[in-house]
C-alpha positions as CSV (number, residue, x, y, z in Angstrom):
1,X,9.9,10.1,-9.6
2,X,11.0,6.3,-10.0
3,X,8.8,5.0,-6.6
4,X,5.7,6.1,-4.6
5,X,4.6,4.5,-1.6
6,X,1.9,2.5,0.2
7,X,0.4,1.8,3.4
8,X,-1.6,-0.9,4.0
9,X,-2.6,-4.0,6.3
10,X,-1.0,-7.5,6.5
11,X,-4.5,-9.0,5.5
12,X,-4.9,-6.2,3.2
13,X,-1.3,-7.2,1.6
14,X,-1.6,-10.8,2.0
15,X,-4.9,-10.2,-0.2
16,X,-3.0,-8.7,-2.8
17,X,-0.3,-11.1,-3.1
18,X,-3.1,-13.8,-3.9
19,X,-5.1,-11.8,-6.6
20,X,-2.1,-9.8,-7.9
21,X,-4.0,-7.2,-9.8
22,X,-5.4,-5.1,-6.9
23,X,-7.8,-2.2,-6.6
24,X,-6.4,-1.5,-3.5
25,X,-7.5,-0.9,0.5
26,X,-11.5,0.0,1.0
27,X,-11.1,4.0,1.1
28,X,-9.0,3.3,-2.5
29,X,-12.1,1.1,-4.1
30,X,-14.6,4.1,-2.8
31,X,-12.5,6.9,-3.9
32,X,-11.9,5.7,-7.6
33,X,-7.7,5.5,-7.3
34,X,-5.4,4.1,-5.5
35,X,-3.8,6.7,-3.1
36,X,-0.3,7.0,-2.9
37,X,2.5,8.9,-1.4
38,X,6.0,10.1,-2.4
39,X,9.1,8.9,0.1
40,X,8.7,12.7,1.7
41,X,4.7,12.1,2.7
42,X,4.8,8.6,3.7
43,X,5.2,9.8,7.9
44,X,2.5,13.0,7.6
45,X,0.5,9.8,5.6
46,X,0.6,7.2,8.8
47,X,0.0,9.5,11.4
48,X,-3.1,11.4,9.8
49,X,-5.1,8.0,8.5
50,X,-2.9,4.7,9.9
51,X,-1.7,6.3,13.8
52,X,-4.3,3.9,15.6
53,X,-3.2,0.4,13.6
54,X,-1.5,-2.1,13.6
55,X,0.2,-4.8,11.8
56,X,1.0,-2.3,8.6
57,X,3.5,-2.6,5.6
58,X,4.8,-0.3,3.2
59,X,5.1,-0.9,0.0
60,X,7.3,0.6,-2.5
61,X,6.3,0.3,-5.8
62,X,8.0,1.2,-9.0
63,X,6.3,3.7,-11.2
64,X,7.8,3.2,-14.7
65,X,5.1,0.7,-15.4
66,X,2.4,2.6,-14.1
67,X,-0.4,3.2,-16.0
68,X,-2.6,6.3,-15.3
69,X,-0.6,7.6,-12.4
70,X,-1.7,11.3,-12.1
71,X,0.2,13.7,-9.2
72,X,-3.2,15.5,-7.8
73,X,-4.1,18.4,-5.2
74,X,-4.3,17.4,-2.0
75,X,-6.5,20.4,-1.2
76,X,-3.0,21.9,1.1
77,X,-1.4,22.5,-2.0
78,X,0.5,19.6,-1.8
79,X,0.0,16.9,-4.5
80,X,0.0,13.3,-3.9
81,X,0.0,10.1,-6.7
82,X,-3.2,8.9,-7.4
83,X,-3.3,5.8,-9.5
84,X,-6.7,5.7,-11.8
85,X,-6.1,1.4,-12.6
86,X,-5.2,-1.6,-10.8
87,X,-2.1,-2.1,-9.4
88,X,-0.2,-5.4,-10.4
89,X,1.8,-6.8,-7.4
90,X,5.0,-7.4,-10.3
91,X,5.1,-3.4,-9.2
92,X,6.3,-3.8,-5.9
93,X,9.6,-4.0,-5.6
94,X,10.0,-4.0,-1.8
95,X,8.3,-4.2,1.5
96,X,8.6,-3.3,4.8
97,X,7.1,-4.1,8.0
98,X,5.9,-0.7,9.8
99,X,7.4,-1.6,13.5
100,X,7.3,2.3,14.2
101,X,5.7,5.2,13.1
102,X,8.3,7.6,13.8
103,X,10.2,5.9,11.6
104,X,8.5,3.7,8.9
105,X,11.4,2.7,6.8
């Protein structure tokens, strides 16, 4: 898979953008990994965990550079990225504003 996706907050982004290594949002730092999805999960993704926020982007980052990127068990069967390092914004190739759920990109 050449990109995965995530979902995050404008401070959350505008944060990254100024430290450009990122551990990524508050649930990432207490998990241990970064949590990503492919282009399929990215609407199941914002309506389980983001359906009450606002102001959200998506980022699509490129995975060839990825260090430590391991496809997990979701505990559904389904397996999503989980990326075990920081993530350096040169990754991110492209971002979106998140106008509507229905249809984030």
């Amino acid at each position: 898979m050449d990109f995965v996706y995530k979902i995050c907050t404008k401070n959350e982004l505008d944060n990254f953008r100024e430290i450009k290594l990122w551990q990524g949002t508050k649930k990432d730092i207490e998990d241990g990994f970064i949590h990503f999805s492919n282009i399929d999960q990215v609407e199941k993704t914002l309506k389980k965990y983001y359906s009450d926020q606002k102001n959200l982007f998506l980022l699509k980052i490129k995975t060839s550079k990825l260090e430590k990127l391991i496809w997990e068990d979701s505990g559904n069967g389904e397996k999503f990225p989980h990326l075990y390092s920081s993530l350096n914004i040169e990754n991110v190739v492209d971002q979106k504003e998140i106008i509507d759920s229905q249809r984030p990109f």
